[in-house]
C-alpha positions in Angstrom: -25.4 8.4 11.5 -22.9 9.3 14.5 -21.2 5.7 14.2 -20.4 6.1 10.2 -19.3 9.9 11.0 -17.1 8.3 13.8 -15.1 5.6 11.6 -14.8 8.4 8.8 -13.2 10.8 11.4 -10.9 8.2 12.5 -9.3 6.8 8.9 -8.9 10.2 8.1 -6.9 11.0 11.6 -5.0 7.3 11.0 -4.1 8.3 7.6 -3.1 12.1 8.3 -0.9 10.9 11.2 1.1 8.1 8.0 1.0 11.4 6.1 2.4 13.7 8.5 5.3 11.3 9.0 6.1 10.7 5.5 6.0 14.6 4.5 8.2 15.4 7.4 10.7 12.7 6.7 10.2 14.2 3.0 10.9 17.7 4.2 14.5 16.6 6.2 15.4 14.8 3.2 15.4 18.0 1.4 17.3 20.2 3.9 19.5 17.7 3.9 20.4 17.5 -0.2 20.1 21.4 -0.3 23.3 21.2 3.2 20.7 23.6 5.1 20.8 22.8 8.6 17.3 21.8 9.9 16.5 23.7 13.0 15.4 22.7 16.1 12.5 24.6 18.3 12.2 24.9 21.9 15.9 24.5 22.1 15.9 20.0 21.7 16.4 18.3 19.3 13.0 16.8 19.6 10.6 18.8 17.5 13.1 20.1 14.2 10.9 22.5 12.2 10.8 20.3 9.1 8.5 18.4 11.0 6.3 21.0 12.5 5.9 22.1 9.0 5.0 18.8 8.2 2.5 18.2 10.8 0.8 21.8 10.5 0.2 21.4 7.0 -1.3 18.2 7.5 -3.5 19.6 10.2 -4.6 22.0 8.3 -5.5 19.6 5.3 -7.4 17.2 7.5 -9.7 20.6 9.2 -10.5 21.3 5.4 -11.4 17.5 4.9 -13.4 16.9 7.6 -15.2 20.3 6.3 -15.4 19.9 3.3 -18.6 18.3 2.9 -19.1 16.6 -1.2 -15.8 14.5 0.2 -17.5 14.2 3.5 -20.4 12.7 2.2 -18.8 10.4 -0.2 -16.8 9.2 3.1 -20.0 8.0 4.7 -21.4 6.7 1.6 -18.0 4.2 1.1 -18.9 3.0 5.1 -22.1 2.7 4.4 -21.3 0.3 1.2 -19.0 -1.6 3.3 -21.4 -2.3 6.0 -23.3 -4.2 3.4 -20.3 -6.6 2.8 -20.7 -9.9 3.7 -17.2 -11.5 4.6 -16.4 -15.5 3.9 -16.3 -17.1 6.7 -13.5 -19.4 8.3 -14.3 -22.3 6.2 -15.0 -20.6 3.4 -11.4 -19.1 3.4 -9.9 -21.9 3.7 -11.7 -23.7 0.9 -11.3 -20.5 -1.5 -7.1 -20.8 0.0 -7.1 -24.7 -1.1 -8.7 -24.1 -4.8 -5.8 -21.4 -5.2 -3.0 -23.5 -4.1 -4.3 -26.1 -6.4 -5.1 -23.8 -9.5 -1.4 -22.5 -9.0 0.4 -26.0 -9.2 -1.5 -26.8 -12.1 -0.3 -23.8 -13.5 2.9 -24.3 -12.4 3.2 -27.7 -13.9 1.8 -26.9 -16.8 4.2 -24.1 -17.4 7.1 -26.1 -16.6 6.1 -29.1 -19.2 5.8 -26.4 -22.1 9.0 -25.2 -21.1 10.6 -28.2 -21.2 9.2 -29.3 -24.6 10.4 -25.6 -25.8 13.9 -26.1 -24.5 13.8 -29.5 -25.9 12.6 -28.1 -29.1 14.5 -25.6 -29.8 18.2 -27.5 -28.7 16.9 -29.9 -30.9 16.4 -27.5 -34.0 19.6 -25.3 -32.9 21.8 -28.9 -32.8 23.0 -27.6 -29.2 24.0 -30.9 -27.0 21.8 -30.4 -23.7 24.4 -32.0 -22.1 27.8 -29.8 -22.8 25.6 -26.9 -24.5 27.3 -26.6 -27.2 
């Protein structure tokens, strides 16, 4: 139980630190188009308040996450789901990567046959001269 709470706790952190970062550059962006100057705290220009905004609001939505507990226990329920997954291994990938690259040449050639019997096709029912096109 402590190990699934563990990884739950830590892509929620991972994913408010990406969200913190986006909202704050969000946040300067719009002081910017509005021509309002973004102020800095503790007198550098190291910590402007856009992004303490940005970062306390986030804070404060992953302590309401992490308490909340019907998202909580979905959480776990996804980790444990995903401890049941059995991943291909190296061979298997590799075999799985060859019958792509085979099924997208076929494709590919296929494709480029019927596009070449359309062109073909329709030059020849248009009377256009493939060579000078007109």
């Amino acid at each position: 139980m402590r190990s699934r709470q563990r990884f739950v706790v830590i892509g929620v952190i991972s994913l408010a630190i990406i969200i913190a970062l986006v909202v704050a550059h969000g946040l300067e962006w719009i002081w910017v188009q509005f021509g309002l100057d973004d102020p800095f705290l503790l007198g550098t220009r190291d910590l402007p308040l856009s992004t303490l905004i940005a970062y306390g609001v986030t804070l404060i939505a992953v302590v309401v996450l992490l308490r909340h507990k019907a998202t909580m226990e979905l959480a776990n329920e996804v980790v444990d789901e995903l401890t049941k997954v059995t991943w291909p291994t190296r061979e298997e990938t590799g075999n799985a990567t060859i019958v792509v690259i085979v099924a997208v040449l076929i494709s590919a050639g296929y494709l480029g046959a019927f596009d070449a019997v359309w062109l073909a096709l329709t030059d020849w029912i248009l009377d256009i001269d493939p060579l000078t096109g007109g």
